[in-house]
N, C-alpha and C positions, 0 to 999 in steps of 0.2 A: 417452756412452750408458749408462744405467740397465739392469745384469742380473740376473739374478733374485735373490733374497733369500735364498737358501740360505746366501750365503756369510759369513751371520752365524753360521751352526752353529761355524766354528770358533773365534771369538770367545770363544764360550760353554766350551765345548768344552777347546780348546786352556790358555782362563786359569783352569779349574777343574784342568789337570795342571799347570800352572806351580806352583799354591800346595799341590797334592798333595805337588809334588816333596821339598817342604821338611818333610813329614810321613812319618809312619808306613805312609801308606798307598802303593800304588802306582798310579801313571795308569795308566789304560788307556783315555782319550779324547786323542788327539792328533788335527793338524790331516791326518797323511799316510792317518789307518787310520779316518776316522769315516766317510768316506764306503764304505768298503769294509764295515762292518758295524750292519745294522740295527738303531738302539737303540729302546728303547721311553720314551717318554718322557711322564710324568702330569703336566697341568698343573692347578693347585689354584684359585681363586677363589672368594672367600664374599661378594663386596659382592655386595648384595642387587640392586642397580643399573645399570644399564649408562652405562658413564663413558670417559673416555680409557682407564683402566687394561683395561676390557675392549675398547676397539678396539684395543689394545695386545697381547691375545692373540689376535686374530682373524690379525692381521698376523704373530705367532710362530709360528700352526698354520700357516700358508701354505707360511712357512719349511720346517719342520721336517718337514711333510709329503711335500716335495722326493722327503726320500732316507729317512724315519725313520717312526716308528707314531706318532701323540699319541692320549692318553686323556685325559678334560677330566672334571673334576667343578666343576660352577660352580653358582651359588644363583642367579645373574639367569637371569631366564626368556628376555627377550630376548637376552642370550647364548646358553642353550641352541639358541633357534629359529632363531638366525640361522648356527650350525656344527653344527646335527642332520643328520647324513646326510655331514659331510666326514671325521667323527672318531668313535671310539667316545666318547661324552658320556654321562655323570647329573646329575641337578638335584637338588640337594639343600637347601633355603630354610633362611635363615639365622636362626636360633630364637636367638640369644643364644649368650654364652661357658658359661651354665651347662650349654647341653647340645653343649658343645664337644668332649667327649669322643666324642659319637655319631662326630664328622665323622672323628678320629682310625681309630676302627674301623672306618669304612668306607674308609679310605683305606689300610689296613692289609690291608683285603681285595684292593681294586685291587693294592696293590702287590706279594703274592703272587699273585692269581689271574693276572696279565698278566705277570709278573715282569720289572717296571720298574726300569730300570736308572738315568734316571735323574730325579726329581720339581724342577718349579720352580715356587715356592709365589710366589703374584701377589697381594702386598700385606700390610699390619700384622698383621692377622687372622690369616693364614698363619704368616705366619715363626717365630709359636709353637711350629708342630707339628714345624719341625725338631727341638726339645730331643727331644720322644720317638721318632722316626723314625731318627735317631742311637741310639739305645742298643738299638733293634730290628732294623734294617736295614744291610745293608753297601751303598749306595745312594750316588748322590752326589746332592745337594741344591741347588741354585741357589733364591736367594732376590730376589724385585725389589721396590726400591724406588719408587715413583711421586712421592711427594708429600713439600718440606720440615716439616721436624719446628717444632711450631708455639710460639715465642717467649713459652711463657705459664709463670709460678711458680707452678701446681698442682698439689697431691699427686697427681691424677689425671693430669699429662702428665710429673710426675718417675717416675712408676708404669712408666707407658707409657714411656717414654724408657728406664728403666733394663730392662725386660723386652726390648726392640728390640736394645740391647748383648748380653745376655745370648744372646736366641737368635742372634743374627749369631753367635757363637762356634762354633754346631753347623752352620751353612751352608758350605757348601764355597767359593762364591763368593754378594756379593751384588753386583746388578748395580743400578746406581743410573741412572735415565731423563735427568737431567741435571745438568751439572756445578755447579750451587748447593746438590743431593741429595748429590753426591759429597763435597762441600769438608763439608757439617753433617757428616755423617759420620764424614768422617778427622778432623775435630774433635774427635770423639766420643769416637777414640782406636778405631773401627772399622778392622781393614784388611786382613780379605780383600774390600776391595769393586775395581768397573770400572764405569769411567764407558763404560755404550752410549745413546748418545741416543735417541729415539723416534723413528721413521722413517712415512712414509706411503706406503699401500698404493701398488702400480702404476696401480691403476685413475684415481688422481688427477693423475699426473705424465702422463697422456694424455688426458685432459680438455682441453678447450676453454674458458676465460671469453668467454662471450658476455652480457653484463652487457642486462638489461629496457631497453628504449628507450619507456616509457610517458609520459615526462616527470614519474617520480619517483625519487629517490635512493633506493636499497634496501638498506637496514643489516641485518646479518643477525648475530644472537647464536649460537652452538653451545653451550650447556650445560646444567648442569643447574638447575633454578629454583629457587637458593640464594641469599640475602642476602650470602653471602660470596661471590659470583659476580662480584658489580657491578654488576647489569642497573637497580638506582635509579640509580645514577652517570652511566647511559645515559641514565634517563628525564628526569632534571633539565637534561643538557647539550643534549636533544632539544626541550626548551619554546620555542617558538616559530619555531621552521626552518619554512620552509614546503616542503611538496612533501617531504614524509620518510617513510619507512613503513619499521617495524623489525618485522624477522624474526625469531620468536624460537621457535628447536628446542632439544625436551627437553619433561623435567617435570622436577618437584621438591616441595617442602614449601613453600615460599614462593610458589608459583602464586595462590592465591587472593590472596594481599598486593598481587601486581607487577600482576595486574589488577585492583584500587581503583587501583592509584599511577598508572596510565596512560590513565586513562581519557578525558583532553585530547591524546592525542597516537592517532596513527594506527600501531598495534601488532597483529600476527598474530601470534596463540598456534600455533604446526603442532601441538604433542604432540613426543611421541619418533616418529624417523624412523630406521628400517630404514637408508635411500638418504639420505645426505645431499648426495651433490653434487650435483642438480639447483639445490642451494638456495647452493653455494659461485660454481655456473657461471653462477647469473642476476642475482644482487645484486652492489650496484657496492664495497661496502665490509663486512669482517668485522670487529669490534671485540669483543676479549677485556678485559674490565674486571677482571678478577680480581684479590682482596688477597691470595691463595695460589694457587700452581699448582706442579705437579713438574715436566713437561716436557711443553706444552701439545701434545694432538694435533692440535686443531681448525687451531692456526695451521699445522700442517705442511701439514695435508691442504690449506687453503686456498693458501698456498702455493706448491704442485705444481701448483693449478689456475691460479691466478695472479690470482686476485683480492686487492687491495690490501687490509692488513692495521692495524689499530691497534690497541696493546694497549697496558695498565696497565706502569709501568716497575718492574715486582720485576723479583726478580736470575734468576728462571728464562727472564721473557720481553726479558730484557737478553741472553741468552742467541742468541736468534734474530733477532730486528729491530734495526736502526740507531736510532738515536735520534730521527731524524725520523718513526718512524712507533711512537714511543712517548711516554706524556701522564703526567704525576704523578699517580701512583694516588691517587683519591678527590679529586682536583681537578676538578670538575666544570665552572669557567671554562676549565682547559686542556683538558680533553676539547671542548669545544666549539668553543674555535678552531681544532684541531686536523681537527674533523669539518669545518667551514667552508673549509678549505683545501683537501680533497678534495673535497667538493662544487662548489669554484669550481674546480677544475684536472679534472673532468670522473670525477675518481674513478679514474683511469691512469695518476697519473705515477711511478708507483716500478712498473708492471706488470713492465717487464723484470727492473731485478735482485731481488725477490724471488719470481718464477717460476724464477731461476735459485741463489737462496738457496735456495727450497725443493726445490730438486734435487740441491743440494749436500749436503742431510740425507743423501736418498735415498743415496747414493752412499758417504757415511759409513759409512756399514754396511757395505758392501761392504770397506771400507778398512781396518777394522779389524783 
């Protein structure tokens, strides 16, 4: 049985005095005394977007709200609108690194006027401001990672690669979404990090799959409308299926592209959706195509609901699914026989064990 999420606080908590212990400073977050005193705790996000990374803090505020205060300053609007009124929140839209400095200052203010004890910066963007939050603040810092670091020899991502080392140095702990994040990492020669995996809400481990009985097979995409998503991988492997109709939730920069590339197949654009499990609970099959991922939410949440899953075989979503319900990324003939074998087995046969994989995330947390 699945209980509440709280008890990822000591997680966080606990492994930020574990690496204190070994320093100058002294803990004062342990697992016997966090619940006994209210901390205040500021969470940082600049993606301008709403992505996994932000239903990643939706799921942290819940936590932490438990027994703790959260303050949010985030740039996505639909983050703001959808935790206005749980949390004290600012929206702050993200103008670039040149006026990077503004978001410092105001973060400076937060962190005096509420006297936050302790800030966890959500994402690349972020993790910069530990360097000066450290030489101002006696605060502790948890810094999270989402997304592997991406396999290319440009000055722009040895840039970035080498700035991501640097501030990981002033974070007290960084906490990495999953263990393909963890291992680049400690690769890296990074090593105050922990591996917590990404976990999905309550709301979806109590869900229902009751899949559309129309006499059509209902594919449903969750993300954003990226080229590096996969959603062409989808459209090519879908040419000529009959009776197919793909769901596809989100926006993106590649919207206008993926509707020319679809125009022979039978594809529903929703937009971005507030509420997504209406759409995990009535389709027979979710299929995450993606050639990068950190530690996919969509699949969790699917998952917990228990609709059958298929995704692209990188090492984060090797992570979560068996092999049989994974296709060689960007092979667009295995994606297709793949889709073919669910459609002919009715789109339910792995229902039980990854309704019960995806409970096992849930419960990870807990174990920690």
């Amino acid at each position: 049985m699945v209980q509440s999420y709280f008890n990822i606080l000591p997680a966080y908590f606990s492994s930020v005095d574990n690496f204190l212990a070994s320093t100058k400073y002294k803990p004062i977050f342990t697992e016997k005394n966090y619940l006994k005193e209210k901390m205040n705790v500021l969470i940082v996000s600049m993606t301008e977007f709403f992505g996994g990374g932000e239903s990643y803090i939706i799921n942290l505020v819940d936590v932490i709200n438990k027994h703790h205060r959260s303050y949010l300053l985030v740039s996505s609007k639909d983050l703001y609108h959808r935790l206005k009124g749980t949390s004290f929140i600012m929206h702050k839209k993200w103008t670039g690194y040149f006026r990077y400095m503004s978001y410092l200052i105001l973060i400076c203010g937060l962190i005096k006027g509420n006297k936050i004890d302790i800030i966890i910066l959500n994402g690349q963007r972020e993790i910069y401001l530990s360097v000066f939050l450290r030489l101002f603040f006696r605060l502790k810092i948890i810094s999270i990672r989402h997304t592997e670091f991406l396999i290319v020899e440009t000055w722009r991502e040895r840039i970035r690669d080498y700035l991501f080392k640097l501030s990981a140095l002033f974070s007290d702990q960084v906490i990495c979404v999953s263990k393909n994040v963890f291992n680049q990492l400690e690769g890296r020669g990074i090593k105050n990090i922990l591996f917590i995996s990404n976990w999905a809400n309550q709301i979806y481990n109590d869900a229902k799959w009751n899949p559309l009985d129309d006499g059509y097979f209902h594919i449903l995409l969750v993300s954003r409308l990226d080229k590096m998503k996969g959603h062409l991988d989808v459209f090519d492997a879908c040419v000529g299926l009959k009776k197919v109709k793909i769901h596809l939730v989100g926006t993106g920069p590649d919207e206008d592209e993926f509707k020319q590339q679809c125009k022979n197949l039978d594809v529903i654009f929703h937009g971005y959706k507030v509420d997504v499990l209406p759409y995990y609970t009535s389709c027979h099959l979710l299929i995450l195509p993606s050639y990068s991922e950190g530690g996919s939410m969509c699949l969790l949440e699917a998952m917990a609901v228990g609709i059958p899953c298929l995704a692209s075989d990188i090492l984060s979503n090797r992570e979560i699914l068996n092999d049989e319900n994974l296709y060689k990324t960007g092979d667009t003939k295995d994606l297709r026989e793949k889709i073919n074998n669910f459609i002919e087995c009715g789109g339910n046969n792995l229902y039980d064990q990854l309704h019960q994989k995806g409970i096992a995330y849930l419960q990870l947390i807990e174990e920690i």
